[in-house]
PLY file of the C-alpha trace (Angstrom):
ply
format ascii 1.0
element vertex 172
property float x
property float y
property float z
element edge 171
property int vertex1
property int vertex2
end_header
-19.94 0.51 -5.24
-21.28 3.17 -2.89
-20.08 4.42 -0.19
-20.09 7.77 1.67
-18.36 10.53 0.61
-15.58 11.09 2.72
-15.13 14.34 5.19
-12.76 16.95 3.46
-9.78 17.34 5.38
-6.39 18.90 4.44
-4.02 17.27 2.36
-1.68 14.84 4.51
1.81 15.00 4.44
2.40 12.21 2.02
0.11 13.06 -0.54
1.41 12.91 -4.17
2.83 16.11 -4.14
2.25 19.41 -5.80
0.68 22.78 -5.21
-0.28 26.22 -6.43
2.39 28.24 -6.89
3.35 31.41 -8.59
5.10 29.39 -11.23
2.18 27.01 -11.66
-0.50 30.26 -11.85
1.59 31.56 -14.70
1.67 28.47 -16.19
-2.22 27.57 -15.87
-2.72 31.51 -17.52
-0.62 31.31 -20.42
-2.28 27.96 -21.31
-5.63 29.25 -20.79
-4.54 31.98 -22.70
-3.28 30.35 -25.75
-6.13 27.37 -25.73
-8.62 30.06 -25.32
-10.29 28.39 -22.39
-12.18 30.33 -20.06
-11.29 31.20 -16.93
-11.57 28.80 -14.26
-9.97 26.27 -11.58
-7.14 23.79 -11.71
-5.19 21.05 -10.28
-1.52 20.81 -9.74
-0.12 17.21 -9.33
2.63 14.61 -9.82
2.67 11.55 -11.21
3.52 9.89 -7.66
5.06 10.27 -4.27
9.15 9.83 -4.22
8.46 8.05 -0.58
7.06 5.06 -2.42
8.45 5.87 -6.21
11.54 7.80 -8.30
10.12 7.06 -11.56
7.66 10.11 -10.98
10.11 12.49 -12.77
10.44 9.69 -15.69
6.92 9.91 -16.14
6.06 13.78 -16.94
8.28 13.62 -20.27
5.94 10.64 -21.34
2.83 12.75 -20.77
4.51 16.23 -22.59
5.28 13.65 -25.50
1.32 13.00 -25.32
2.29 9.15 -24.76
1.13 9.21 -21.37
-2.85 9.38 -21.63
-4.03 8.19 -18.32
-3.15 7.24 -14.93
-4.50 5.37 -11.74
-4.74 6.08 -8.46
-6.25 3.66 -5.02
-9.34 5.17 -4.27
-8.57 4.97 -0.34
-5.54 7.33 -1.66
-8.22 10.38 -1.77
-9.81 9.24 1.71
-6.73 8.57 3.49
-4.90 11.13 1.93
-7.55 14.22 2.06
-6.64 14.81 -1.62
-9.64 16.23 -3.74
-10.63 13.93 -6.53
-11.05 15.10 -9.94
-13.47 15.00 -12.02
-14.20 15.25 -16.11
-13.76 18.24 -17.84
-10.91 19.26 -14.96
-7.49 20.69 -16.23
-4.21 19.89 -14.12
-0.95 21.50 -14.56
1.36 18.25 -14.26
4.65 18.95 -12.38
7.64 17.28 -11.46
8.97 16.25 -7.66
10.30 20.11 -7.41
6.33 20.95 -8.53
7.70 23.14 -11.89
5.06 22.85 -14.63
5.42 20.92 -17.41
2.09 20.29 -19.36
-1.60 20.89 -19.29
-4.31 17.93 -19.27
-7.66 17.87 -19.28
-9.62 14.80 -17.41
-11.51 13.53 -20.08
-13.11 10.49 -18.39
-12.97 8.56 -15.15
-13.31 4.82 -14.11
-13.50 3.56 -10.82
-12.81 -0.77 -10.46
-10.87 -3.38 -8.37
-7.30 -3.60 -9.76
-8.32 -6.74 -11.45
-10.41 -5.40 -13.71
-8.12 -3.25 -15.35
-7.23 -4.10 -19.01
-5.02 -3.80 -21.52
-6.40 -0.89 -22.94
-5.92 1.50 -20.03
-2.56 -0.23 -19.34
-1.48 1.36 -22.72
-2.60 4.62 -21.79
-1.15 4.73 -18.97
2.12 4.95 -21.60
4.60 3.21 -19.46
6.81 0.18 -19.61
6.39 -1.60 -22.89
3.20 -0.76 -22.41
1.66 -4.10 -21.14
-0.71 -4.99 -18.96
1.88 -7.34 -17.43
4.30 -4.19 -16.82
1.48 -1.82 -15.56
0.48 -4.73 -13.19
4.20 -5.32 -11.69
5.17 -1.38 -11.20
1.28 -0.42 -9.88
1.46 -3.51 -7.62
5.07 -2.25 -6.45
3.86 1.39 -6.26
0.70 0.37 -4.09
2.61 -2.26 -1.82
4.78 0.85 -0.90
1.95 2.69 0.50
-0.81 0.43 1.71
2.70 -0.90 4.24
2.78 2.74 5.53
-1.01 3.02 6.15
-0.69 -1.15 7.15
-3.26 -1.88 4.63
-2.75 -5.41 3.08
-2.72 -5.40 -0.82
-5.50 -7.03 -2.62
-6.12 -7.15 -6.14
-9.65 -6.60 -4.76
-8.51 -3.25 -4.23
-10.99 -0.09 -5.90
-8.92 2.27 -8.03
-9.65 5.60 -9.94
-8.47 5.28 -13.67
-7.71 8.92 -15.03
-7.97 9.12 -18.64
-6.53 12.50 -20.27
-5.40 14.49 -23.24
-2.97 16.60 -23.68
-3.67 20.58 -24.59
-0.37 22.31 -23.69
2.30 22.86 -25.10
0.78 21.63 -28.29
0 1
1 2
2 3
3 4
4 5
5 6
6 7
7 8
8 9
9 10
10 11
11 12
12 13
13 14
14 15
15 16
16 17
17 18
18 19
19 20
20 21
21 22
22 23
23 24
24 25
25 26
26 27
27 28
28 29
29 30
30 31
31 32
32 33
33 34
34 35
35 36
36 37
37 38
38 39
39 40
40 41
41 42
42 43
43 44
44 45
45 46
46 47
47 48
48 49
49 50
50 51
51 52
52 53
53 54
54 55
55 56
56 57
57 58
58 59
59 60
60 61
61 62
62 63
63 64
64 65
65 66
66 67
67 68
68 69
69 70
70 71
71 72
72 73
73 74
74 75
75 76
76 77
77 78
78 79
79 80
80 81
81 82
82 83
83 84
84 85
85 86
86 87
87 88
88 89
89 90
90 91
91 92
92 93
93 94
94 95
95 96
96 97
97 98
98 99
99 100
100 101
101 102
102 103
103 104
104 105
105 106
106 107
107 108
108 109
109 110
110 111
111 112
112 113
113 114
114 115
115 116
116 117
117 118
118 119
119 120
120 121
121 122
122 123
123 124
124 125
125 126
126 127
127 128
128 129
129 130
130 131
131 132
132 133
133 134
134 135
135 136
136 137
137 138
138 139
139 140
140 141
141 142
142 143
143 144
144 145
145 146
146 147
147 148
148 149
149 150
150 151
151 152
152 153
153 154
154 155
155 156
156 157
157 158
158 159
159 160
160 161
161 162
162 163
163 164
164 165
165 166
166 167
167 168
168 169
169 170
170 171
């Protein structure tokens, strides 16, 4: 699965949304403080993009509960999308649609595969749904239809996408 690294470019306007704020600078230093972690960088994200999904919001209570563990993104979603990709050992501040902070995770491993291959283990981390592959399958699929129509990209469950595990650190 190589390919070229794609050129940096700013984020485009329907990227999942969030940004460094005040509010999210704060946030990212009191958990630093209280975690003892060392100074450093972070990311600021949501869960999804309201132009394709409202169950973003839904989703950030299931990852302060620490029942949301992971979560996947199309890999053209970075490329198209100018959006940095993370890697292991980053934090992320996780915020809502109106990007206030609600928890700190820490990437603690990455997977990159065709939507196919994803199984039933990941599907549970991804805490959603009755936690199924079946459910993870039917909202991901709905999710991704949404977006490859406004980049008029078929979907394929030959699709590549970027499976984000994490844990929670803050609040504890």
């Amino acid at each position: 699965m190589s390919r070229a690294a794609p050129v940096p470019r700013a984020p485009h306007e329907d990227a999942v949304i969030g940004s460094k704020t005040a509010a999210t600078d704060a946030y990212w230093q009191a958990a630093r403080a209280a975690l003892g972690l060392p100074a450093g960088d972070y990311h600021v994200s949501t869960f999804s993009h309201p132009k394709w999904s409202v169950m973003g919001n839904s989703l950030v209570p299931l990852a302060v509960a620490g029942q949301k563990r992971g979560t996947c993104h199309l890999d053209l979603d970075f490329e198209i999308m100018g959006v940095p990709r993370r890697k292991v050992g980053d934090h992320w501040v996780v915020v809502d649609s109106e990007n206030a902070p609600h928890c700190l995770v820490k990437v603690v491993r990455i997977d990159v595969m065709a939507i196919k291959d994803v199984g039933e283990d990941f599907a549970r981390r991804e805490g959603e749904g009755d936690l199924s592959l079946r459910h993870w399958r039917e909202v991901h699929e709905t999710y991704w239809r949404r977006q490859l129509e406004s980049w008029n990209t078929p979907f394929s469950d030959e699709l590549v996408v970027v499976c984000e595990y994490f844990e929670k650190l803050h609040p504890a």
